[in-house]
C-alpha positions in Angstrom: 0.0 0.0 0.0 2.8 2.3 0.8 4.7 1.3 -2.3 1.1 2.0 -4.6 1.1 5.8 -2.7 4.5 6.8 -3.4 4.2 5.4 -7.2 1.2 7.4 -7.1 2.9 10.6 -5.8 5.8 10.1 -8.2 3.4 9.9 -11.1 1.7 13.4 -9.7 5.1 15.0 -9.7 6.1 13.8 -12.8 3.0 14.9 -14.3 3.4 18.5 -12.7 7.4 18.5 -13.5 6.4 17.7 -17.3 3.4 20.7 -16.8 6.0 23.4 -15.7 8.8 22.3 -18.2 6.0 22.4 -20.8 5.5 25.9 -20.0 8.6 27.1 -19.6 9.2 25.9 -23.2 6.9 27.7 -24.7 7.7 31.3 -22.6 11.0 30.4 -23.4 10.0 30.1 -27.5 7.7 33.0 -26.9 10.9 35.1 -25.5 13.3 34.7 -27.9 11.1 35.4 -30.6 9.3 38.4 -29.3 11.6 41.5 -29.2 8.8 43.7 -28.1 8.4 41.3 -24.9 11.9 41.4 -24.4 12.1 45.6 -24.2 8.7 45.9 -22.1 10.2 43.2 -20.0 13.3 44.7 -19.1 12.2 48.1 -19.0 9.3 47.1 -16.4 12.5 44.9 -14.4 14.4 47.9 -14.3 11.0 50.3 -13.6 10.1 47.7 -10.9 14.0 47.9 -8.8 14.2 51.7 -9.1 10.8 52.2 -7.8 11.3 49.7 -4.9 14.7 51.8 -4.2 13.0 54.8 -4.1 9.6 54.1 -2.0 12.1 51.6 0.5 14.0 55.3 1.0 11.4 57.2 0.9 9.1 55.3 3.7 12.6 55.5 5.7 12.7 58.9 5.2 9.1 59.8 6.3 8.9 57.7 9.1 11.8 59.5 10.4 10.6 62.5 10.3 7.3 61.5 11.9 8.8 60.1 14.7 11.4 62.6 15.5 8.4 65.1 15.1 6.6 62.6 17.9 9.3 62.7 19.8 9.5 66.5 20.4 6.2 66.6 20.7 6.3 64.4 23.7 9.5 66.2 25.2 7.5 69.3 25.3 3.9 67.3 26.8 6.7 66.0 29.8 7.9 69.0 30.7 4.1 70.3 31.3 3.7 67.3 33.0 6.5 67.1 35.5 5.1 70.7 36.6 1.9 69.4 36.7 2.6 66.5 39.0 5.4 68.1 41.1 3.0 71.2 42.0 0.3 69.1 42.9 2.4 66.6 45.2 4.7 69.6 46.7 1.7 72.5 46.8 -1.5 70.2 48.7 -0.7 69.3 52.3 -3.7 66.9 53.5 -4.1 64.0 55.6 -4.8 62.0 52.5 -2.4 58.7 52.3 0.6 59.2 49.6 -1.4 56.7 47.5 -4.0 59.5 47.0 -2.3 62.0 46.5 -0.5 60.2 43.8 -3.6 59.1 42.1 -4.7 62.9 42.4 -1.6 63.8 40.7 -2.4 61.8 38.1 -5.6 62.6 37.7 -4.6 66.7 37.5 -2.3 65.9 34.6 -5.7 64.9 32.8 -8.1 67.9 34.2 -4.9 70.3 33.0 -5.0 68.5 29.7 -8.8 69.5 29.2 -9.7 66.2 30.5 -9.6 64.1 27.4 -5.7 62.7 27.9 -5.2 64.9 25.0 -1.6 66.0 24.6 -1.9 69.0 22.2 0.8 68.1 19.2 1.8 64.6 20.8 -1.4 63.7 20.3 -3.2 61.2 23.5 -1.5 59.5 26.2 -1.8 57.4 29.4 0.1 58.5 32.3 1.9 56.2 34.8 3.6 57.3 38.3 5.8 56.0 40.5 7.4 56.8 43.8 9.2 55.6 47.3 6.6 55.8 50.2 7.4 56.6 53.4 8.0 52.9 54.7 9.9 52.2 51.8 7.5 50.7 49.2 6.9 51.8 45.5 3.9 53.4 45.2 2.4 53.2 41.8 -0.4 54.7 40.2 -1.6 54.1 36.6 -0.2 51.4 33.9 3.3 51.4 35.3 3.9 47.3 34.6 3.6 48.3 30.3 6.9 50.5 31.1 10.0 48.8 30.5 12.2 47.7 32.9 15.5 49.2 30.7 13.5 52.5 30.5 12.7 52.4 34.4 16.7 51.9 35.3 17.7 55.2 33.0 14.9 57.4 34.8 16.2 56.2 38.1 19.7 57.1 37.1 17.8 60.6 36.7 17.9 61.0 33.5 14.8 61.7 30.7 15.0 58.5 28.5 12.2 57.3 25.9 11.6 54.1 24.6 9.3 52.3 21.9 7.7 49.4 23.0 4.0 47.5 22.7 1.5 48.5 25.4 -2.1 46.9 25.8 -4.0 50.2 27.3 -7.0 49.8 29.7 -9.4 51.0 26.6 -8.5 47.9 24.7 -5.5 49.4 22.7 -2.5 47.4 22.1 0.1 48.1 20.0 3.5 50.1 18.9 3.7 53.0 21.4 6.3 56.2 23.1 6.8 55.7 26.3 8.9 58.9 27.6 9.7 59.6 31.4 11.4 61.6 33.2 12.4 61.8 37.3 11.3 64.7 38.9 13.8 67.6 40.6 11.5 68.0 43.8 10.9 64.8 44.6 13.8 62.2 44.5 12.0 58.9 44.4 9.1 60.2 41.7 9.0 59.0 38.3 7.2 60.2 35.5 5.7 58.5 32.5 3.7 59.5 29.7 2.6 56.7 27.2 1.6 57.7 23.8 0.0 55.1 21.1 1.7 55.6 17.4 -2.2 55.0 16.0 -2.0 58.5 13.7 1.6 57.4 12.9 0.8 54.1 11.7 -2.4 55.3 10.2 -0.2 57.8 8.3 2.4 55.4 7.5 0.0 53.0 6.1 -1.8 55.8 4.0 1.9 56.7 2.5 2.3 53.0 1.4 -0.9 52.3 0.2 -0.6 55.7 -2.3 3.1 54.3 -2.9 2.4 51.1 -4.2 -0.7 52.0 -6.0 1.5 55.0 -7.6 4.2 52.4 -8.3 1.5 50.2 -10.1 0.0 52.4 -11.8 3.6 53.6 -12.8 4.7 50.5 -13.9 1.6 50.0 -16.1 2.2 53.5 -17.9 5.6 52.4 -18.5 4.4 49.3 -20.0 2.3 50.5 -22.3 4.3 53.6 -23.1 7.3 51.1 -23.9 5.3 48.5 -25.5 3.9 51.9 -28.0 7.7 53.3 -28.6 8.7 49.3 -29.5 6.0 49.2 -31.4 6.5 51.9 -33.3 10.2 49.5 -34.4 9.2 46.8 -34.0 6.6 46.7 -36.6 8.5 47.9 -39.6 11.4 45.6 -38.6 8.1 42.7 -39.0 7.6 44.2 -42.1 10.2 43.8 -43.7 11.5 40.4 -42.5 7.7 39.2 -43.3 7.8 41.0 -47.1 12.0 39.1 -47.3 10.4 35.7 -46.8 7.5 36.6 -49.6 10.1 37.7 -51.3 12.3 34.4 -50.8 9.3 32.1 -51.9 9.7 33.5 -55.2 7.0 37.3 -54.7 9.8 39.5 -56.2 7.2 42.1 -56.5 6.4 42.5 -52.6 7.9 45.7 -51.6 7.9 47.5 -47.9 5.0 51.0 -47.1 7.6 54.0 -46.8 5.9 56.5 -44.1 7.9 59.8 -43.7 11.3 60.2 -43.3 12.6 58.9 -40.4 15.4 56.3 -40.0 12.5 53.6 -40.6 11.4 55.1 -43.4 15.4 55.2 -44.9 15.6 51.4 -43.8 12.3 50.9 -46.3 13.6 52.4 -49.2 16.9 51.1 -48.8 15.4 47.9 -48.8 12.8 48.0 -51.4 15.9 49.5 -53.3 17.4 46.1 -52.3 14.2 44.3 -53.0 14.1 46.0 -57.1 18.0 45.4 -57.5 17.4 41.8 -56.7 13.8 41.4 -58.5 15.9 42.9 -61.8 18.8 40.7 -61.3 16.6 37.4 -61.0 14.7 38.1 -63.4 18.1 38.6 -66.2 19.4 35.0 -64.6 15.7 33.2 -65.5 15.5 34.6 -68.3 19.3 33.6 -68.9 19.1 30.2 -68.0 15.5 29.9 -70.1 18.1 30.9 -72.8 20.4 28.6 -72.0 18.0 25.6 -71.4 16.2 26.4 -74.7 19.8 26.9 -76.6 20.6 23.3 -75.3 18.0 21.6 -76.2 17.4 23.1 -79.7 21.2 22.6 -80.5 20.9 19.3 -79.4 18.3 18.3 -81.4 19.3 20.0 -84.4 22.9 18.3 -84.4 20.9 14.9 -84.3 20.3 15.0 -87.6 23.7 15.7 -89.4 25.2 13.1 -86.3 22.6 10.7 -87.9 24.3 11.4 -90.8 27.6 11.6 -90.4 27.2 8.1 -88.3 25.9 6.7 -91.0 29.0 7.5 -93.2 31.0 6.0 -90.3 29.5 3.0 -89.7 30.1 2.7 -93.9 33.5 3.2 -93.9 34.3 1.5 -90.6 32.6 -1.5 -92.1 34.8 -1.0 -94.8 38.1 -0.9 -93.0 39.3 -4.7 -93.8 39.6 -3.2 -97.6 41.3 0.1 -96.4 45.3 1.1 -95.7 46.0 1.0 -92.0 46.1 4.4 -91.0 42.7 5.0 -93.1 41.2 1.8 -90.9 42.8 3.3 -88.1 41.3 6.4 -88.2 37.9 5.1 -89.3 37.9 3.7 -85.6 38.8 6.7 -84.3 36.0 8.6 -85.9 33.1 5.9 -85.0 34.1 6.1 -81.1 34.5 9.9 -81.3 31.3 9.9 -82.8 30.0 7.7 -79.7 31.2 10.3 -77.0 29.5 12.7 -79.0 26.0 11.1 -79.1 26.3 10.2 -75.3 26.7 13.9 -74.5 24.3 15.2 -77.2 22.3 12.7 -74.7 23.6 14.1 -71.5 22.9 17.7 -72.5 19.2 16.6 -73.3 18.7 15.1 -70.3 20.3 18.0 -68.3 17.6 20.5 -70.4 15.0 18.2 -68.9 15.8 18.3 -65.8 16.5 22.0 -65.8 13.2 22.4 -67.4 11.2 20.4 -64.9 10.0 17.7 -67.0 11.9 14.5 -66.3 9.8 12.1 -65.9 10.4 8.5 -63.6 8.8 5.6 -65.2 8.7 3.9 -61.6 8.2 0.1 -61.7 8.4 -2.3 -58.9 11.8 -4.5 -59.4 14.5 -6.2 -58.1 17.3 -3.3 -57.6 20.2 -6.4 -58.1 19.1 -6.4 -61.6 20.0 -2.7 -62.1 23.5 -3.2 -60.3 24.3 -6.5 -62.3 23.6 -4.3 -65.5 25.8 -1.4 -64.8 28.8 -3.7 -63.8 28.1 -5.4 -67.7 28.1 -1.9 -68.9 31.8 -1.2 -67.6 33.2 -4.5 -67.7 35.3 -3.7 -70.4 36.8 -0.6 -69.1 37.7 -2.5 -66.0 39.3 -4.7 -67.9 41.2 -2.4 -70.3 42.2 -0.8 -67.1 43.3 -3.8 -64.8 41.1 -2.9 -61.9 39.1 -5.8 -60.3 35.5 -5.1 -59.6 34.2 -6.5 -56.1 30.5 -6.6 -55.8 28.8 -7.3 -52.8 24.6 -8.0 -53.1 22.4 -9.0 -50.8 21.2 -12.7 -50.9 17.5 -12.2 -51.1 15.8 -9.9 -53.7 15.6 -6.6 -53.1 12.5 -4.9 -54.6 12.6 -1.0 -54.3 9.8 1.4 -56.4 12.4 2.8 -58.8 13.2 3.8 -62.4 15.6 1.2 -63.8 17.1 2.6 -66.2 17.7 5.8 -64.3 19.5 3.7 -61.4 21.6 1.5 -63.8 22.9 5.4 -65.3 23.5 5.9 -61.9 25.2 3.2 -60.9 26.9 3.1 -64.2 28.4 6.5 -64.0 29.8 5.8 -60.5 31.7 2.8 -61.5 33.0 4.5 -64.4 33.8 7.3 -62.2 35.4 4.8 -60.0 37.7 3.1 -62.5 38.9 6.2 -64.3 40.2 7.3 -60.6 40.9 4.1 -59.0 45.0 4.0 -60.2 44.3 0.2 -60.7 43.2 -0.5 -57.6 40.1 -2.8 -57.1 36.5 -1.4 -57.0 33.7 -1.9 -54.8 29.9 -2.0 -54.9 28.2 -3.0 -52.3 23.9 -3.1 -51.7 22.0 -3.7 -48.7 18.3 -2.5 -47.3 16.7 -1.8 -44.4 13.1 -2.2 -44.7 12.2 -0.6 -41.1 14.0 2.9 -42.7 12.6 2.3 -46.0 15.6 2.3 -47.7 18.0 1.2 -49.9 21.6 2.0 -49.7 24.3 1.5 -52.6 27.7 2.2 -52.0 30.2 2.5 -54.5 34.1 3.0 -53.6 37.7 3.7 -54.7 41.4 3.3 -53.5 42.5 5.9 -55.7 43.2 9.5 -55.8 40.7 10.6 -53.7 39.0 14.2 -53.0 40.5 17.4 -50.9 38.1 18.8 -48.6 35.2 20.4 -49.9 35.4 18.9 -53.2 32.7 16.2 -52.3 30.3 18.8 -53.1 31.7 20.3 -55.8 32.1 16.9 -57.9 28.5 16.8 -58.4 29.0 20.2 -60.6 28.8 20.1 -64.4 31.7 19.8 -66.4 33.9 19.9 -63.1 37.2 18.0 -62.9 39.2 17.7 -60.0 42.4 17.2 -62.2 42.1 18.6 -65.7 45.0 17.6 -67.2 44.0 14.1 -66.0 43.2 11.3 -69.3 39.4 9.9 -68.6 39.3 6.3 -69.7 35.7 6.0 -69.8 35.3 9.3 -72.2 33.1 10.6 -70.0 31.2 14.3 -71.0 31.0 15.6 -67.2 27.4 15.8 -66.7 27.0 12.1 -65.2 27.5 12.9 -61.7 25.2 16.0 -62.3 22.6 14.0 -63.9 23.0 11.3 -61.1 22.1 13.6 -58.3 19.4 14.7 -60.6 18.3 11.0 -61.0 18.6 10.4 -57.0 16.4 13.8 -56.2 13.7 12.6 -58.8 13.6 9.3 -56.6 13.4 11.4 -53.5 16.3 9.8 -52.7 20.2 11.4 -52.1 23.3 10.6 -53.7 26.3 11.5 -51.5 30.3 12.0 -51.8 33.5 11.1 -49.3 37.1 11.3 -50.4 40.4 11.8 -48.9 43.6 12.3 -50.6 45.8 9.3 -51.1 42.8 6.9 -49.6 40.4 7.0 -52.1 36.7 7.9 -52.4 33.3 6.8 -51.7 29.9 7.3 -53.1 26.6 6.2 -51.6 23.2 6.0 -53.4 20.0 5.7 -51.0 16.7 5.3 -52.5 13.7 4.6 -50.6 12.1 1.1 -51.3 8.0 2.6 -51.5 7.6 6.1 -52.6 5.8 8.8 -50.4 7.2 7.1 -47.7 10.0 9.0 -45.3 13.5 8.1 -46.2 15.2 7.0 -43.3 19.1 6.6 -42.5 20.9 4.6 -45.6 22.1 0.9 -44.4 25.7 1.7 -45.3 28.1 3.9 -44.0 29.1 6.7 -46.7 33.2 7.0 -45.3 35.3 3.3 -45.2 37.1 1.8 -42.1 40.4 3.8 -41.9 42.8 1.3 -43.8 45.7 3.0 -44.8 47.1 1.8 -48.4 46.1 -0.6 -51.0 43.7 -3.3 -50.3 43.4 -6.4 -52.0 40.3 -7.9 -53.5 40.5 -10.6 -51.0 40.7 -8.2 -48.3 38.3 -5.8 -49.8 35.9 -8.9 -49.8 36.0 -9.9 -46.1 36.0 -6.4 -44.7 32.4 -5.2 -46.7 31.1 -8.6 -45.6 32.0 -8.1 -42.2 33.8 -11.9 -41.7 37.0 -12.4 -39.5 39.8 -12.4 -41.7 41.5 -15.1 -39.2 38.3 -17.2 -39.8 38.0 -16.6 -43.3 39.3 -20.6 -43.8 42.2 -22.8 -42.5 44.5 -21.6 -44.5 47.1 -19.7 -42.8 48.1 -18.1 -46.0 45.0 -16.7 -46.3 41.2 -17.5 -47.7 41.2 -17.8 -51.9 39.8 -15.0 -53.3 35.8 -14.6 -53.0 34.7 -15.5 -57.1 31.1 -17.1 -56.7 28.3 -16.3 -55.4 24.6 -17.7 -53.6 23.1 -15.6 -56.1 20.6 -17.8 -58.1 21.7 -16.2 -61.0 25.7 -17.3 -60.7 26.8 -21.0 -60.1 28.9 -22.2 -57.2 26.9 -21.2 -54.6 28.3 -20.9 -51.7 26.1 -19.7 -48.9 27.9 -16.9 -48.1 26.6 -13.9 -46.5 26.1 -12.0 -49.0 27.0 -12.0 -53.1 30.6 -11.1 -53.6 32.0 -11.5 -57.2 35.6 -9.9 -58.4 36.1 -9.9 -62.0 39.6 -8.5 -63.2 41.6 -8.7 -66.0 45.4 -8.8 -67.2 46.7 -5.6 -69.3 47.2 -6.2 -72.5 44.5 -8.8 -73.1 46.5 -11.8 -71.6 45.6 -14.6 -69.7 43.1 -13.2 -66.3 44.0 -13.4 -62.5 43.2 -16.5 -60.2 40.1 -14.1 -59.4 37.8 -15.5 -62.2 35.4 -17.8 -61.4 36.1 -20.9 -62.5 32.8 -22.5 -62.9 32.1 -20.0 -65.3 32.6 -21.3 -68.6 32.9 -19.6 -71.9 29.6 -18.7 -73.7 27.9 -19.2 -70.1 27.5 -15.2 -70.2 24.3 -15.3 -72.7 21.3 -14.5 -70.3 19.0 -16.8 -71.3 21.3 -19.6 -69.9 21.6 -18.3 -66.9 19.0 -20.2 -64.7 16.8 -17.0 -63.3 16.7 -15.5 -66.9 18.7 -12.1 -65.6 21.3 -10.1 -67.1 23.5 -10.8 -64.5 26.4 -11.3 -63.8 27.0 -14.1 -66.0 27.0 -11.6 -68.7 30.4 -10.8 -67.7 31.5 -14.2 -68.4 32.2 -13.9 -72.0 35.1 -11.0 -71.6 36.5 -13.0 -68.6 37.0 -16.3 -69.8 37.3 -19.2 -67.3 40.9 -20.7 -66.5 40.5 -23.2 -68.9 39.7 -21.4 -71.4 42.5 -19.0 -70.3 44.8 -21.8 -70.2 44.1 -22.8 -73.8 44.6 -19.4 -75.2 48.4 -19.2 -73.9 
C-alpha cells in the first residue's frame, strides 16, 4: 500500500514537473522570438528595482521624520507634566495617604490636559507614576507594569530616557507605542511616565504605502504601455520587412515595404525595397538567362541529331569497310566511329540536363528487383575494367531486393559511378556494395575507390557540371562531365540522395539511398558513406572480407590466407556458396593476356548469354564472356 502511494505521488510529480517544463518551453519560445516582450520586459525589471529603491527610502525617510516630530512633541507634553505632578504633590498638604495624592496627581495631569488625555501636538496618552513611600515601598499609580524595565533603570539614574515598545492600554488598545519619562527635581524617588500610542503614525504610514504602491503600479503599467507603443513603433516595420523578405524568398519579387515619412524607418524601407528591385531585376536577367540557356541546349541538341545521324551513318560505312582500307585510313575510321559515340552520349547528356533543368523529367517507376539494375551497370563497364586492370568487387544482398524505382535511371546511376570509379581508381580494385533496411525504408548503394581521392570540400563540388578535380588528367571512360550532375538529378527525382566522401591518397566513396516505396520518409541509408580507416592498398580478398563483415583469421584454415571470393549464392551465378552475401571480383590482365586467379572458374565460356543463366537475368554471367574461365585462359596461352 505504501509502495502503490509513493508510485502514485511520483506519477503526480512527474506529471506536474512535465506541466512546468512544458510551460517554460513555450515562454521560453515565446521570448526569444518576441523582441517587443523582451524591451517591455526589461524596462518594467528595471521600472520595478528603481521604484522599490525609491519608496524603501522614501518610507525610511518619512517615518523619520514622523517620529522625530513625535518625539519633540512628547518632550514638550513631559515638561508640562513634571510641573503638573510636582506642583500638585509639593503645593496640597492633606491628611490624605501618599497613594491619594499620587492618584490625584495623576488625575490633575488629565483635568490640566482639558480632561480628554489629549496631549496637544503629541497627540493622546496614558500617564503612569511611581514613587518611594514613606515605609519604603513603591507606590504606583496608573499602567506602570507596560513600562519597561531598561527605561525604568535610565529614569532612576535621573535621566529623561524614551523608549518604543508594545503597550495593551485599559481601553483595549495594544500596539507600537512612546513611552517617555522623566524623574522629577522636587521629589527624589518620583517618576514620571507618559505613554503615547503611534495609531495617527501608523495610520499615516500605512496611508503613505498604500498611495506608494498604487503609484508604483499604476507607474509601472504607464511604463508598460508607453514602452510597449515606442517598440512598437520599431518593431513593426522591422516585422515588415522580414515578413515581405520571406515573400520575397518564396519567389513574390514584387512585394515591396510602405515608406511613411522620413525617419530612419522610413530610410531602412527604401533602402530595402531598393534592395528588393536590384534583386527582382537581377533574377529576373538569370531566368530569363538560364531559359536561354535551357532552350539553346536543347534546340542545339536536337538539331545536331540530324547531321550526327548522318555523319554516323557514313561511319558506320566506312568502318565497315576498313578490312579493304590502308592502315592508317582503318585506323582512323575507328577513331572517328568512337569519337562519334562520346558525342552522341553527350548530345544525350545535355538533353537530359535540359529536362531536368526544365522540370520535366519524368520517372517511369516500376516495382523490381534493384540487383538487376547493379548487375547491368557492372556489364556496362566491364570492359573498361578490364582495359584498365582494376578488379571489380561486388557485394549484393542474398534475397531480392524490390525497391519502387526507375531502372534505367538507377543503372545510369550506378553506371556513371563505376565508371567514375575506375577512371580514378589507379588500378586499384573497385567496390559496390547493396544492402536495405526495410524498417528505414531504404535502400543504400555504396560504390568506392582506392584511388586518388577528394580534398576537402570537393565532395560537393564533384556533383557540378563539367567539373574535374584534375584537368589535365586522361578519362578512360570518355566521360562528357554531366554524369555525376545528372545522377544527383536522377537520385532527387527518386526522392532519394546521392552523396560523396574522399580523402587524398585513400580514395573515395559514393553512396546512393533510395527509398524502397515512394511517399514514404526516407530513413538513414544501411551503409556507412566513409570506409574503415585502412591505410594503403587493399586487395580484392581483403576488400571482400571487410564489406562482408567476416574475421579475416576465420576466413578458412589456411594460414596463408582465404582464396579470393569468385562465386556467389546468387541464383543467377553457379557455385553457390552460402555466403553472407554475393561477392564476385572480376579482373583482367593488361594487354588482353591470360586473367587473374580471381575469375570464377565455374564460369565457362559462352555461359554469359542470359537466357542460360538459370533466373533469366542479365546478371552477372553476362560478364562471363570477356572473362573467360581458366581453362579457357589456359588454352589461349
Amino acid at each position: 500500500m505504501i509502495a502503490g502511494s509513493r508510485n502514485r505521488v511520483q506519477r503526480w510529480l512527474a506529471v506536474v514537473v512535465a506541466w512546468f517544463r512544458n510551460l517554460g518551453e513555450q515562454l521560453g519560445h515565446v521570448w526569444r522570438r518576441s523582441l517587443q516582450l523582451r524591451v517591455v520586459v526589461s524596462t518594467l525589471t528595471l521600472s520595478l528595482i528603481v521604484i522599490t529603491i525609491l519608496g524603501v527610502v522614501l518610507t525610511s525617510q518619512i517615518t523619520d521624520r514622523l517620529l522625530d516630530a513625535k518625539i519633540n512633541a512628547a518632550v514638550e507634553e513631559m515638561g508640562r507634566a513634571r510641573n503638573t505632578v510636582q506642583n500638585q504633590l509639593t503645593g496640597v498638604h492633606d491628611s490624605g495617604t501618599q497613594q491619594s495624592r499620587l492618584d490625584d496627581a495623576r488625575r490633575a495631569l488629565f483635568s490640566s490636559a482639558g480632561g480628554n488625555q489629549s496631549g496637544g501636538a503629541a497627540g493622546s496618552y496614558e500617564a503612569a507614576l511611581a514613587m518611594t513611600g514613606d515605609t519604603g515601598q513603591e507606590i504606583t499609580s496608573g499602567s506602570i507594569q507596560e513600562i519597561p524595565s531598561e527605561l525604568r533603570q535610565f529614569v532612576k539614574q535621573r535621566q529623561v530616557s524614551y523608549q518604543f515598545a508594545t503597550v495593551s492600554s485599559p481601553d483595549g488598545y495594544k500596539g507600537s507605542a512612546l513611552i517617555i519619562g522623566s524623574p522629577s527635581a522636587d521629589i527624589d524617588s518620583l517618576e514620571i511616565y507618559l505613554i503615547f500610542p503611534l495609531t495617527n503614525e501608523q495610520r499615516s504610514l500605512s496611508l503613505m504605502r498604500g498611495t506608494m504602491l498604487i503609484g508604483g503600479i499604476v507607474l509601472l503599467v504607464l511604463l508598460a504601455a508607453i514602452t510597449a507603443l515606442v517598440t512598437r513603433q520599431v518593431v513593426l516595420p522591422i516585422r515588415s520587412a522580414a515578413r515581405i523578405a520571406s515573400r520575397f524568398a518564396d519567389g513574390r519579387l514584387k512585394e515591396r515595404m510602405l515608406v511613411r515619412g522620413e525617419d530612419d524607418m522610413a530610410r531602412l524601407a527604401m533602402s530595402f525595397n531598393e534592395m528588393a528591385e536590384s534583386l527582382s531585376n537581377q533574377i529576373t536577367q538569370l531566368e530569363e538567362f538560364g531559359n536561354l540557356q535551357r532552350r539553346f541546349t536543347s534546340d542545339v541538341s536536337h538539331e545536331l541529331r540530324t547531321p550526327l545521324t548522318t555523319v554516323r551513318m557514313a561511319a558506320d560505312l566506312i568502318h565497315g569497310s576498313s578490312d579493304d582500307l590502308d592502315p592508317a585510313l582503318a585506323r582512323s575510321a575507328e577513331l572517328l566511329v568512337n569519337e562519334l559515340d562520346r558525342f552522341e552520349g553527350l548530345l544525350n547528356d545535355l538533353l537530359e540536363i535540359s529536362r531536368h533543368d526544365a522540370g520535366v523529367a519524368e520517372l517511369q517507376v516500376e516495382s523490381l528487383d534493384v540487383r538487376m539494375c547493379a548487375r547491368a551497370a557492372v556489364s556496362t563497364v566491364r570492359h573498361l575494367a578490364k582495359e584498365s586492370g582494376v578488379e571489380l568487387v561486388v557485394d549484393l544482398p542474398e534475397e531480392p531486393l524490390v525497391a519502387e524505382v526507375d531502372p534505367r535511371r538507377v543503372e545510369r546511376v550506378l553506371r556513371n559511378l563505376l565508371a567514375n570509379a575506375i577512371d580514378h581508381s589507379e588500378g586499384k580494385p573497385v567496390l559496390m556494395r547493396m544492402r536495405g533496411d526495410v524498417d528505414a525504408n531504404a535502400v543504400g548503394i555504396v560504390v568506392r575507390d582506392q584511388g586518388v581521392g577528394l580534398r576537402p570540400g570537393e565532395e560537393k563540388l564533384v556533383f557540378n557540371r563539367f567539373w574535374r578535380s584534375d584537368p589535365s588528367r586522361m578519362r578512360r571512360s570518355g566521360g562528357t562531365g554531366l554524369g555525376l550532375s545528372i545522377s544527383v538529378e536522377d537520385a532527387n527525382l527518386h526522392e532519394g540522395k546521392l552523396e560523396a566522401w574522399g580523402e587524398i591518397g585513400v580514395g573515395a566513396s559514393f553512396r546512393l539511398t533510395l527509398p524502397m516505396v515512394r511517399g514514404r520518409k526516407l530513413g538513414p541509408s544501411p551503409l556507412s558513406l566513409e570506409p574503415p580507416k585502412i591505410r594503403g592498398a587493399v586487395s580484392p580478398e581483403q576488400l571482400a572480407l571487410d564489406i562482408s563483415g567476416s574475421d579475416p583469421a576465420a576466413a578458412g584454415s589456411d594460414p596463408a590466407g582465404p582464396e579470393p571470393a569468385v562465386a556467389s549464392p546468387d541464383p543467377a551465378i553457379p557455385g553457390s556458396d552460402g555466403s553472407s552475401g554475393t561477392i564476385a571480383s572480376f579482373a583482367a590482365l593488361p594487354g588482353g593476356g591470360a586473367e587473374s586467379a580471381t575469375a570464377a572458374p565455374e564460369l565457362e565460356a559462352g555461359t554469359g548469354d542470359p537466357a542460360n543463366s538459370p533466373d533469366g537475368e542479365a546478371g552477372f554471367d553476362s560478364i562471363a564472356p570477356e572473362f573467360p574461365s581458366k581453362s579457357a585462359a589456359d588454352g589461349q596461352s
